[in-house]
C-alpha positions in Angstrom: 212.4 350.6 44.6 211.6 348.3 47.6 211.7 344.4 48.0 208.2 343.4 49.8 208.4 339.8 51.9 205.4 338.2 53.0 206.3 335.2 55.5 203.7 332.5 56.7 204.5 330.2 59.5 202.5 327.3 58.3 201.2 323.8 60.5 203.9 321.5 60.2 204.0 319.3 56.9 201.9 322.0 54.7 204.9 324.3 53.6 204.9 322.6 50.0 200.9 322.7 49.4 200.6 326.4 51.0 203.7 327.0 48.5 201.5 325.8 45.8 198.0 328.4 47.2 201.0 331.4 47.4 202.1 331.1 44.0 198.9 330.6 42.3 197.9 333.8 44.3 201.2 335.5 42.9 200.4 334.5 39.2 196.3 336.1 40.0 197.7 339.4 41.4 200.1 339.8 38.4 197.3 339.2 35.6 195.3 341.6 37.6 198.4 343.9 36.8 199.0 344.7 40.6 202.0 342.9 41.1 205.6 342.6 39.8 206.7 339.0 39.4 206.8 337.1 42.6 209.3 334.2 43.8 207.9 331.9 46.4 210.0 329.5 48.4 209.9 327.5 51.3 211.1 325.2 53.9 209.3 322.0 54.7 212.2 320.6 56.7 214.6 319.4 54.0 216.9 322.4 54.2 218.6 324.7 57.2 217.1 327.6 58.6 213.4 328.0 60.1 210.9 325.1 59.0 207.3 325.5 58.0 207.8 328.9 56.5 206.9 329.8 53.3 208.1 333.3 51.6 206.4 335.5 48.7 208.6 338.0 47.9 208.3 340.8 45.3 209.3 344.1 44.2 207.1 347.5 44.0 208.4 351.6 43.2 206.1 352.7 46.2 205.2 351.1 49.5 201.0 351.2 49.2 198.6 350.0 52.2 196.4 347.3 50.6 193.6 349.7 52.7 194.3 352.6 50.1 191.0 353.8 48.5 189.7 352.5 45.3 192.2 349.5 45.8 190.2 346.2 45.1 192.1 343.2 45.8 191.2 340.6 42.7 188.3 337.8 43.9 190.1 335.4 42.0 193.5 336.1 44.8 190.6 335.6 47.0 189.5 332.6 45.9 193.2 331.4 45.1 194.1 331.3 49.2 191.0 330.2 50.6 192.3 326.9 50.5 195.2 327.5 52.4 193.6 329.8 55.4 193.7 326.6 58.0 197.4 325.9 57.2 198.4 329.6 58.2 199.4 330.1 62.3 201.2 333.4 61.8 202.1 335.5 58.9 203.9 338.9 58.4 205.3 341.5 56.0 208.6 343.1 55.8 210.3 345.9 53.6 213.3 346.1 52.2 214.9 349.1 49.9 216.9 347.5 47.2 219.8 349.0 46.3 220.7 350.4 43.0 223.7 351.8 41.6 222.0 355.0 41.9 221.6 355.0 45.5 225.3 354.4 45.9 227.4 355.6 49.0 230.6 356.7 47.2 231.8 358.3 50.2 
């Protein structure tokens, strides 16, 4: 099982409403049945650690390219962050394998 992080560095003051496009875009995706459950969070500046960032992070069995054939991403995840494309300066992906008790090192 992996942990999938999508980060967006966001124009300074918009971390909240781009919070707000993410998880609508989350909730679209999972009625489409193509995602697991997301958590978004952010940082406008109220807390430590990098501002203007927002994170949507989620778990998946397999590691697929969103290029695969036959996928069709949902118009309505589309639709969900059009309004949020200007707010975007950067944004990238990262993978993480979670660990479960099954992939234990008891060495």
């Amino acid at each position: 099982m992996y942990v999938l992080r999508r980060v967006y560095e966001v124009k300074p003051g918009m971390a909240r409403r781009y919070a707000t496009i993410a998880m609508k875009q989350c909730e679209e995706y999972e009625k489409a049945g193509q995602r697991s459950p997301a958590r978004i969070y952010y940082n406008g500046g109220t807390v430590p650690g990098d501002k203007n960032r927002v994170y949507m992070e989620w778990t998946a069995d397999v590691i697929d390219s969103p290029s695969r054939e036959g996928n069709v991403i949902p118009q309505s995840v589309r639709d969900a962050g059009a309004a949020g494309r200007d707010m975007v300066i950067e944004s990238w992906i990262e993978f993480y394998e979670l660990m479960t008790p099954g992939k234990a090192d008891n060495g």
